[in-house]
Backbone as numpy.savetxt, mean C-alpha at the origin, in Angstrom:
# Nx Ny Nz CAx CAy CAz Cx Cy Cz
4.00 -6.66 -8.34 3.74 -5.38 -7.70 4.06 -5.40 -6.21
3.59 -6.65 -5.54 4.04 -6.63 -3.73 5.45 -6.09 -3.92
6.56 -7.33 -4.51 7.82 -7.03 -4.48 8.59 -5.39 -4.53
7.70 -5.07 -5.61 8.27 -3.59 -5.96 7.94 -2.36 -4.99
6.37 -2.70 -4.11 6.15 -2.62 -2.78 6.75 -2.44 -1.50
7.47 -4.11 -1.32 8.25 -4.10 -0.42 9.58 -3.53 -0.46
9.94 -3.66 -1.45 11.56 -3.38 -1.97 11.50 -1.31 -1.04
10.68 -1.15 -1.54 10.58 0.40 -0.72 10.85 0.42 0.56
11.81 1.49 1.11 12.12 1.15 2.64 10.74 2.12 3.25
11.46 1.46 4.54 10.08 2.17 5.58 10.35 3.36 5.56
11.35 4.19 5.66 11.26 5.54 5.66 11.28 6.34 4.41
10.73 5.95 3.33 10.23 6.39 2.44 9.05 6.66 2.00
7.75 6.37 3.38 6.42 6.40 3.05 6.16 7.48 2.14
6.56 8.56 1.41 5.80 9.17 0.16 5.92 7.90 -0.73
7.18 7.54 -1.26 7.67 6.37 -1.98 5.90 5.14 -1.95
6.43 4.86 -1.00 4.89 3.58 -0.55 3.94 3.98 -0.48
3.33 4.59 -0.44 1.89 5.64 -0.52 1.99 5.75 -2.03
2.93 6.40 -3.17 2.61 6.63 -4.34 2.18 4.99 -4.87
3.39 4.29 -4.49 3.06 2.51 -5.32 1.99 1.60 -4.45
1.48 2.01 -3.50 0.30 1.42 -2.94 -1.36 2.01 -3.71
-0.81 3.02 -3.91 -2.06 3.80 -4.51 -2.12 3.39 -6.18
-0.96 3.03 -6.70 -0.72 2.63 -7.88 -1.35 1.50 -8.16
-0.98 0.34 -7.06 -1.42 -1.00 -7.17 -3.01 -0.96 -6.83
-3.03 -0.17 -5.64 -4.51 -0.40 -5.63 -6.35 0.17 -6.30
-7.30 -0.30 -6.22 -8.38 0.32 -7.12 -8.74 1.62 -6.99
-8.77 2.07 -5.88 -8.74 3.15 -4.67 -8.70 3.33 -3.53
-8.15 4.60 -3.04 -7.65 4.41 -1.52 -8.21 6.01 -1.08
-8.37 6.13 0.25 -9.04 7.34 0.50 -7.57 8.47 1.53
-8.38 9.07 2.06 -7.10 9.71 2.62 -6.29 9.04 3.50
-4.99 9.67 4.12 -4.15 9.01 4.81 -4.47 7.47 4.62
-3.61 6.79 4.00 -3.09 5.69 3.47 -1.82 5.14 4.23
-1.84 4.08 4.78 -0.39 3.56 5.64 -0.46 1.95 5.21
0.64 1.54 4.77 0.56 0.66 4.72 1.99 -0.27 5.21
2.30 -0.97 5.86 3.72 -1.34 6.42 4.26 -2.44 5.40
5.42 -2.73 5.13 5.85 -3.66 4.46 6.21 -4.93 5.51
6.32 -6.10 5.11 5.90 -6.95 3.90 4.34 -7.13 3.66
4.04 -6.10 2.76 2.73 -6.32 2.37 2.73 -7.74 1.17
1.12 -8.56 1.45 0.98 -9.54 0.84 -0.20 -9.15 0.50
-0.64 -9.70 -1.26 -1.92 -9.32 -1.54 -2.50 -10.19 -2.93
-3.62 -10.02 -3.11 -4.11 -10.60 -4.51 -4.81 -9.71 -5.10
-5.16 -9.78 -6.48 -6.50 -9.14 -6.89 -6.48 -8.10 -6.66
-4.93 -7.16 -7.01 -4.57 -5.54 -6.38 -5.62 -4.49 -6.75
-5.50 -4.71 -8.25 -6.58 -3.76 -8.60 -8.62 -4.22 -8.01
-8.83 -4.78 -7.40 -10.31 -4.97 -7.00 -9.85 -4.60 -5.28
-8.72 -4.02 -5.06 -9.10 -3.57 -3.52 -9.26 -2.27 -3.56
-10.25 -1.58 -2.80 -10.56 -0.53 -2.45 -10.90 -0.24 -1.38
-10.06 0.65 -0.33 -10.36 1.26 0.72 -10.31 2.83 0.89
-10.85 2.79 2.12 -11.40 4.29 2.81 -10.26 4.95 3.37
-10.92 6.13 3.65 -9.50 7.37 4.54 -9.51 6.44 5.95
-8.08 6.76 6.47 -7.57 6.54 7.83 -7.23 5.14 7.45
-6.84 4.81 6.17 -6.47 2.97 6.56 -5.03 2.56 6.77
-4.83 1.65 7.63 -3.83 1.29 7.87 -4.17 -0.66 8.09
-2.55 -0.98 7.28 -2.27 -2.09 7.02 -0.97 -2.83 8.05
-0.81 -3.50 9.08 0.22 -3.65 9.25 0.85 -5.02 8.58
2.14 -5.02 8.96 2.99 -6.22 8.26 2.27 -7.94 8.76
3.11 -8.46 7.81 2.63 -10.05 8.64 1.01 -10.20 8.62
C-alpha cells in the first residue's frame, strides 16, 4: 500500500487523499500527507482533522 502511495505524484493530492484514506482506519478532515510516506499497521492508524504528515 506505501508503494501505491508513493507512486502518486505530488500534484495529485485528490489522488493521495483518496489512497491515504483507503489505507488508513480513519482520518478526519483536511488530510495531507507528503510522499515518501513510510508506515505499518495501516489499518490501526487513526487520525484527526487538520493532519499533516511530512516526508522522511
Amino acid at each position: 500500500m506505501a508503494q501505491e502511495f508513493n507512486a502518486i505524484p505530488e500534484t495529485e493530492l485528490e489522488k493521495q487523499e483518496e489512497k491515504a484514506r483507503e489505507i488508513l482506519g480513519s482520518a478526519g478532515k483536511n488530510l495531507v500527507i507528503h510522499s515518501d510516506w513510510k508506515f505499518d499497521n495501516d489499518k490501526n492508524i487513526q487520525v484527526g482533522d487538520n493532519f499533516l504528515v511530512n516526508y522522511n
